[in-house]
C-alpha positions in Angstrom: 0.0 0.0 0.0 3.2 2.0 0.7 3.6 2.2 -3.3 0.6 4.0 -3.8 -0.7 7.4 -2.6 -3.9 7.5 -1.1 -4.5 9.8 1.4 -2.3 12.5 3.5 -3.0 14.5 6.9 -0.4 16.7 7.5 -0.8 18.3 11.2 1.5 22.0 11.3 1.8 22.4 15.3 3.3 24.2 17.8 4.2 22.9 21.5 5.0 24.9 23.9 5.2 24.2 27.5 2.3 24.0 30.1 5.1 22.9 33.6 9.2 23.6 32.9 10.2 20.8 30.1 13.5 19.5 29.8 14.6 16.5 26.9 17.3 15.6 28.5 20.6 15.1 25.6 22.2 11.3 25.5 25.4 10.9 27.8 26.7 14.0 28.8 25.6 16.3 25.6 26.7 19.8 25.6 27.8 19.6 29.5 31.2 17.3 28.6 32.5 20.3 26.3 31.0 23.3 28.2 31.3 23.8 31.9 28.8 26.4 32.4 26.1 24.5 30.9 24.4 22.4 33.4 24.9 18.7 34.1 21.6 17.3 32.4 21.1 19.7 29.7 18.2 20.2 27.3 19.0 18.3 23.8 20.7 21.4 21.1 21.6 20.8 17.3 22.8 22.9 15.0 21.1 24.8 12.1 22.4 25.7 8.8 22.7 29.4 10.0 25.3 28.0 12.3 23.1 28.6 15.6 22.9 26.6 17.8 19.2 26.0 19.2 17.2 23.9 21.8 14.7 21.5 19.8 12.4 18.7 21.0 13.9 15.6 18.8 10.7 14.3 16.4 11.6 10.7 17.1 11.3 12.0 21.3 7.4 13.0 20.3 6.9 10.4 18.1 8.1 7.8 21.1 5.3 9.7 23.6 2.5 9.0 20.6 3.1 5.7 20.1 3.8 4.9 23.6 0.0 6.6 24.7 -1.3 5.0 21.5 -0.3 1.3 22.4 -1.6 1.9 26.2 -5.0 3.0 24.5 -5.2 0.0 22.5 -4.3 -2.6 25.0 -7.2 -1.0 27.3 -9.4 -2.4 24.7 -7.5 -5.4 23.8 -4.3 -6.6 25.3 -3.4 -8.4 22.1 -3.9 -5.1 20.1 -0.5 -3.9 20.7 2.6 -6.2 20.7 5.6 -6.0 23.1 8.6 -4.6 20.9 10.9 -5.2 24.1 9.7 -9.1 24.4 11.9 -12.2 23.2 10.6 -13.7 20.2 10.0 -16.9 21.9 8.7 -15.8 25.2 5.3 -14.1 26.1 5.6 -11.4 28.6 3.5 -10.7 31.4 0.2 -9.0 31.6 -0.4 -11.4 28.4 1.2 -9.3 25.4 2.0 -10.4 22.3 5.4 -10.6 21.4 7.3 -8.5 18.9 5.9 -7.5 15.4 9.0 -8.7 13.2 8.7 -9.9 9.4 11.7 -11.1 7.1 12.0 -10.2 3.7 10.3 -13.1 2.2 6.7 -11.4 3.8 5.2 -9.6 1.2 3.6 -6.5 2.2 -0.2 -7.1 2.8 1.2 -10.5 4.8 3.4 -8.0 6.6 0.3 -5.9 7.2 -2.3 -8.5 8.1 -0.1 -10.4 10.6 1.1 -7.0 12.5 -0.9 -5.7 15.7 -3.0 -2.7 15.3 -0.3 -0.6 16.6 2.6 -1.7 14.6 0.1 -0.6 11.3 0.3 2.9 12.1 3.8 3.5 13.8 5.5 0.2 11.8 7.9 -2.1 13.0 11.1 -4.7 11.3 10.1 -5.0 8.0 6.7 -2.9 7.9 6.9 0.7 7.3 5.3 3.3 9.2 2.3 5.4 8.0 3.2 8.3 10.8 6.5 10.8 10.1 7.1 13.4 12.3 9.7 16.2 12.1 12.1 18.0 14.6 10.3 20.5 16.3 12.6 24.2 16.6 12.1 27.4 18.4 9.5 29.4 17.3 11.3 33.1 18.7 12.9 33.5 22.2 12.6 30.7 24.9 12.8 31.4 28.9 15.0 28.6 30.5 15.9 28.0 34.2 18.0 25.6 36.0 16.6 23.4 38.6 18.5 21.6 41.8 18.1 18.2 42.4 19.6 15.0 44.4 19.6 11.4 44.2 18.1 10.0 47.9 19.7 6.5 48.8 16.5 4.3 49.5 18.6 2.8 52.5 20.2 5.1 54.6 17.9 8.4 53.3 21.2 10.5 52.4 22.2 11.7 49.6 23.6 9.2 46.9 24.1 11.7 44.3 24.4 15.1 43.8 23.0 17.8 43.8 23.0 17.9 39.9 21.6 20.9 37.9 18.6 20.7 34.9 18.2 22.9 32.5 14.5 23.6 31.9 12.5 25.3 29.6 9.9 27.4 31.2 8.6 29.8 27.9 8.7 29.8 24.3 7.0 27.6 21.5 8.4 24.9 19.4 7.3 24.1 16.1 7.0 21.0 13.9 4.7 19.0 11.7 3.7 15.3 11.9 2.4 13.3 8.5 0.1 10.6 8.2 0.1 8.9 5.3 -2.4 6.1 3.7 -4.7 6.0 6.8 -7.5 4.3 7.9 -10.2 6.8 9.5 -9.2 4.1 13.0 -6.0 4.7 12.6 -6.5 8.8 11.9 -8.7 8.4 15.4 -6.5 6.8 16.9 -3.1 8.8 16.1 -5.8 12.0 17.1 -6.7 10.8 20.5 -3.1 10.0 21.0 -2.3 13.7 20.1 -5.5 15.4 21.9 -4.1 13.9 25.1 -0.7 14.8 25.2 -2.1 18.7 24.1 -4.6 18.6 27.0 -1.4 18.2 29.2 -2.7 14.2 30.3 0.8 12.7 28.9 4.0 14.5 29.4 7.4 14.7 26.9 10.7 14.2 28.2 12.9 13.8 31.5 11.2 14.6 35.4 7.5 13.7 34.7 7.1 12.2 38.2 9.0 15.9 39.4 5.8 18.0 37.6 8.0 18.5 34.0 6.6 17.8 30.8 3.5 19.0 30.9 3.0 20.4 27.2 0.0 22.3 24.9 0.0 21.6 21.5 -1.9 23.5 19.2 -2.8 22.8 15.8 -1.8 25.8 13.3 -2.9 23.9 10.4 -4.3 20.4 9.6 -4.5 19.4 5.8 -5.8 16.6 4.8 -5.3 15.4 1.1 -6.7 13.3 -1.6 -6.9 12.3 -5.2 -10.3 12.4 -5.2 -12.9 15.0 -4.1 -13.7 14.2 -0.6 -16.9 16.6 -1.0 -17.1 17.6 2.8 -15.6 14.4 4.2 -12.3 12.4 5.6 -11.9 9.6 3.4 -10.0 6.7 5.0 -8.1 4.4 2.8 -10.7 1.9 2.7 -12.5 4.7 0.6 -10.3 5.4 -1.8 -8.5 1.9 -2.8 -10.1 -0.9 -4.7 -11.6 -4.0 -3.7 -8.9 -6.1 -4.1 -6.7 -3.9 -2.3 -9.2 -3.7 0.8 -8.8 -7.7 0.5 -5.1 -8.0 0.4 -4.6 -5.5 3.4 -7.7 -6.3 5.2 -8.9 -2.4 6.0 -12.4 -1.4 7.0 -15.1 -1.2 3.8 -15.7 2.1 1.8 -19.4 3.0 3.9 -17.1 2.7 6.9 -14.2 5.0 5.8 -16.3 8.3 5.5 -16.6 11.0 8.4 -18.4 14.3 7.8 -16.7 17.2 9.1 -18.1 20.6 9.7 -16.6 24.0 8.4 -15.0 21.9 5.7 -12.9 23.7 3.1 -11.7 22.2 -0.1 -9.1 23.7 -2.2 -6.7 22.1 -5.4 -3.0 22.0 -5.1 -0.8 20.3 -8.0 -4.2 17.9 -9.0 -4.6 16.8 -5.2 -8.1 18.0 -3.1 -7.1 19.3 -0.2 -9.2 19.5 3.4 -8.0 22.5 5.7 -8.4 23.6 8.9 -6.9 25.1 12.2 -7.0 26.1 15.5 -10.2 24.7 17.3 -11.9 23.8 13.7 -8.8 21.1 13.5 -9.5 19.8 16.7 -13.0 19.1 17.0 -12.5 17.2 13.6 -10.3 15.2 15.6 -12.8 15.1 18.7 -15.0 13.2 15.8 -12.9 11.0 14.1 -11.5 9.6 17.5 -13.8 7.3 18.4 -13.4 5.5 15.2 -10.0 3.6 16.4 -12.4 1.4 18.8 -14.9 0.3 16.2 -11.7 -0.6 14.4 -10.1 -2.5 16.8 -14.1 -4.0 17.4 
């Protein structure tokens, strides 16, 4: 399916924190070179400008979707996400499945078909995934503060380590986008519930959650959702766009099923493609409405 276009929602957003936020860099980062910059140190990386910048990593969002997304699922179904950290030949507790892995000799609708419900959407070894999500950098200015904290010995109650200094963010806006491609209106539903939650502050990003840190808003500057056909009004999900024998072979909902009305709708044309747009609070109560479509999936 991966060889054809279908469908696209492309989500523009901006995060910005709700609580301090610190992604904390791998190793010692920037604090090895630099003594002034404290011990665990938000995440920096260059741009071609030659600044150097603060950025939340996409593959550190992407990891908090997938991870909210798989906890959603199993609620419903413990067998409707896998256990990517479980040996191949052992089942894990709380009865998960093991690992989503395929060879090369699985062809890609056997790939498909045999994967759990969350390896569809974020993929897994040897199954590509629908959902690509960029580096998010600073939108202007952004306030940062350093914290003071220790390590406590669970034995003796002193001090094991420490103190040690974070570097927090505390103001400012990051920006990024996120891509769906070739979607299913579950797997749209479900990827938006995922994204509704972590915006509504109820799953945090990065390092310190159980300190009060993490706590994000994300709001969507622009959601576009496009299509070969005319979607007249509507989200098409894949299921309404392929043919039969494609709905066969990858085993995705019907075409009566992959439709979903949306209010305030507005179609435009962009190099032959029909394109959906919306924004602000417009965006998100199309994704209020398509969420509940992930559990009738997974049904």
């Amino acid at each position: 399916m991966h060889s054809r276009f279908y469908n696209e929602a492309v989500f523009t957003l901006t995060v910005s924190p709700r609580t301090p936020l610190l992604i904390k860099a791998g190793g010692e980062g920037a604090a090895a070179m630099d003594p002034t910059v404290p011990d665990m140190n938000f995440v920096r990386t260059r741009r071609p400008d030659g600044r150097e910048v603060l950025f939340i990593p996409g593959a550190s969002f992407r990891g908090v979707l997938r991870a909210h997304a798989e906890r959603l699922l199993r609620s419903v179904r413990p067998q409707a996400a896998c256990d990517p950290l479980a040996h191949r030949k052992k089942r894990e507790t709380y009865d998960l499945e093991k690992a989503c892995t395929f060879d090369d000799k699985s062809s890609g609708p056997e790939a498909y078909r045999g994967a759990c419900h969350a390896c569809r959407l974020f993929g897994a070894t040897g199954l590509a995934s629908r959902v690509r999500v960029s580096d998010f950098y600073p939108e202007g200015a952004l306030a940062t503060d350093t914290r003071y904290g220790v390590a406590i010995d669970r034995v003796t109650g002193a001090v094991a380590h420490g103190p040690f200094e974070l570097e927090i963010v505390t103001e400012g806006s990051f920006a990024g986008e996120l891509t769906l491609r070739n979607f299913t209106l579950g797997q749209f539903g479900l990827l938006g519930a995922a994204l509704l939650d972590v915006a509504d502050g109820l799953v945090p990003l990065g390092f310190g959650k159980s300190r009060g840190l993490g706590r994000v808003a994300v709001e969507i500057t622009r959601l576009a959702v496009r299509t070969l056909r005319d979607p007249e009004s509507h989200i098409l999900g894949v299921g309404a766009l392929c043919d039969e024998a494609a709905r066969r072979a990858f085993a995705v909902p019907g075409a009566d099923r992959e439709r979903l009305l949306v209010a305030g709708a507005h179609t435009s044309r962009a190099r032959g493609l029909f394109v959906l747009e919306a924004a602000g609070e417009t965006a998100r109560r199309w994704l209020e409405a398509a969420a509940p479509r992930w559990v009738g999936e997974l049904a």
